[in-house]
N, C-alpha and C positions, 0 to 999 in steps of 0.2 A: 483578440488575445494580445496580452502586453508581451515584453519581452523576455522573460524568464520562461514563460509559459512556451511560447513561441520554441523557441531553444528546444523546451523538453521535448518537446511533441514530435519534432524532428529528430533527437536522440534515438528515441523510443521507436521511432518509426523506424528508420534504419538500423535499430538492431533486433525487435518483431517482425514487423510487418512478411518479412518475406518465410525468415525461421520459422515464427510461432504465428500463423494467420490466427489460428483461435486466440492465442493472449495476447494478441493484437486487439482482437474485436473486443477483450476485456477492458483493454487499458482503455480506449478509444469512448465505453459506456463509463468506465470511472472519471477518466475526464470529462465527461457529460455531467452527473452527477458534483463534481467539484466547481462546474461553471452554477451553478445552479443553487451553491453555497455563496457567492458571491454576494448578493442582500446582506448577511448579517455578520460578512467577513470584511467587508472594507477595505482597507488598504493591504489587507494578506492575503486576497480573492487570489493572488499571482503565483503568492508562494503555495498557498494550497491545489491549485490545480497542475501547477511545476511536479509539483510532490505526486499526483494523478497520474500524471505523463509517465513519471520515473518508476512509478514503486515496485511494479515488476522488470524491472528491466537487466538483473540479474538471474533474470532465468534465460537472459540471450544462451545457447551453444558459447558465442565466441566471448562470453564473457564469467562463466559457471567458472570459477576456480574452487570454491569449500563443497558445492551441492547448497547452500543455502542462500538464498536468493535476496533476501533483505542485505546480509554482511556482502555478497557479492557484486550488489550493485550500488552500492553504497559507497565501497571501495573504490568500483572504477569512478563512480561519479568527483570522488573526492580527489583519485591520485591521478586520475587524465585529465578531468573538465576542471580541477582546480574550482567545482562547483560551492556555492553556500552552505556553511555550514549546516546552515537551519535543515536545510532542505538534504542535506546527505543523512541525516539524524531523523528525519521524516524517514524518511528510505528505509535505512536501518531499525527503525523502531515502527515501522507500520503494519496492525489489527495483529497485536502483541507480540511481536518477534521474538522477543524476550525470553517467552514462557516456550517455545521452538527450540532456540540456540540453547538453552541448557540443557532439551531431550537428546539436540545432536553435538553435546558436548564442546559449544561453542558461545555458552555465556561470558566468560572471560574478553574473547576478541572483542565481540561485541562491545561491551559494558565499554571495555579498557580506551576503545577506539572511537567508542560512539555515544559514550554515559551511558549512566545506570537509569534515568529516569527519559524517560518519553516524553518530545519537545511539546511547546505548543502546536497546537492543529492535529495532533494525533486521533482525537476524538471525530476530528472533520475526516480525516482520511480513513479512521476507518471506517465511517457514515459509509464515503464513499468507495471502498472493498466493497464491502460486505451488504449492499445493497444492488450491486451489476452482477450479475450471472457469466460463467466463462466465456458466455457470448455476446455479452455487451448488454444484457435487457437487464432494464431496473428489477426488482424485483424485493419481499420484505426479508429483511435480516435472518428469520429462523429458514426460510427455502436455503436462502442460502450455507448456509452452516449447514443443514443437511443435506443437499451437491455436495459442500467437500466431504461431509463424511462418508458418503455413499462412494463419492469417486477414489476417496485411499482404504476405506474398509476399515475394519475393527482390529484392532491392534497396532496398526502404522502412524509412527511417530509423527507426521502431520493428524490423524486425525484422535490421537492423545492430546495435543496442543489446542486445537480446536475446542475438545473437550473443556478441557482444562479452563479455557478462555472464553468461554462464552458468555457465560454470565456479564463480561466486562465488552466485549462485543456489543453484546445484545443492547447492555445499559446507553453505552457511548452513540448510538445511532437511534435512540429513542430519545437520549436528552439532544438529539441535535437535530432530531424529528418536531420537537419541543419546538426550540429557538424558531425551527422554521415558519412556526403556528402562528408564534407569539408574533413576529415579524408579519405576516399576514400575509 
């Protein structure tokens, strides 16, 4: 692990590990998952698996200020860690946050704070979401999508978003299933 990555892993750990053991054990397979993107990522291997480390890490207890998890850990990442841009906008924008924050009436923050478009490596991280299971095990994109629907139920504004977003889910971890092939 280079030094970005290193950092995160450490964030993350300290503010999971003990709270949230389960989305511990998530983040811990996303970061697996992101080391493993490395072959066809290059010199961004660092900032994508950074991105792995952090992307839940607004679901800490001591760090939940809105309930939404992408803007809240994005925030601390930006206004304590004085973190990279790239990588708080990863955060913020990770397996479409977007299409979320305007169900809980927080597209505005978002956009205003984090842009309207979704940086590079979005496609890699949501590979890597949407391919680990709450417990850390690889598993293929539609299991997952339905875990979370099953886990928030029909009607609940997480699994509206999901809906909503799957199609573009689904797409972005099959074209990055691709690159993997092609790469050999």
């Amino acid at each position: 692990m280079s030094s970005m990555a290193t950092w995160a892993r450490e964030v993350a750990r300290q503010h999971l590990e003990s709270a949230l053991p389960r989305r511990w054990a998530h983040t811990q397979g996303v970061a697996r998952q992101a080391r493993r993107l490395a072959p066809i990522l290059g010199d961004r291997a660092d900032l994508l698996e950074a991105a792995a480390w952090l992307h839940d890490v607004g679901y800490a207890p001591d760090l939940a200020v809105t309930g939404f998890h992408p803007l809240d850990g994005a925030r601390y990442l930006r206004d304590v860690h004085k973190a990279d841009d790239h990588l708080c906008r990863l955060v913020a924008h990770h397996s479409c946050a977007l299409v979320e924050a305007r169900e809980r009436g927080l597209a505005d923050d978002l956009v205003g704070e984090f842009g309207g478009e979704p940086p590079e490596l979005t496609e890699a991280l949501i590979y890597c979401d949407m391919t680990t299971s709450p417990d850390g095990v690889e598993l293929p994109v539609e299991e997952r999508l339905s875990e979370i629907l099953s886990r928030y139920g029909d009607g609940h504004l997480v699994a509206r978003s999901i809906t909503t977003s799957s199609p573009v889910l689904i797409g972005a971890v099959h074209r990055v299933q691709e690159a993997l092939m092609k790469r050999g």
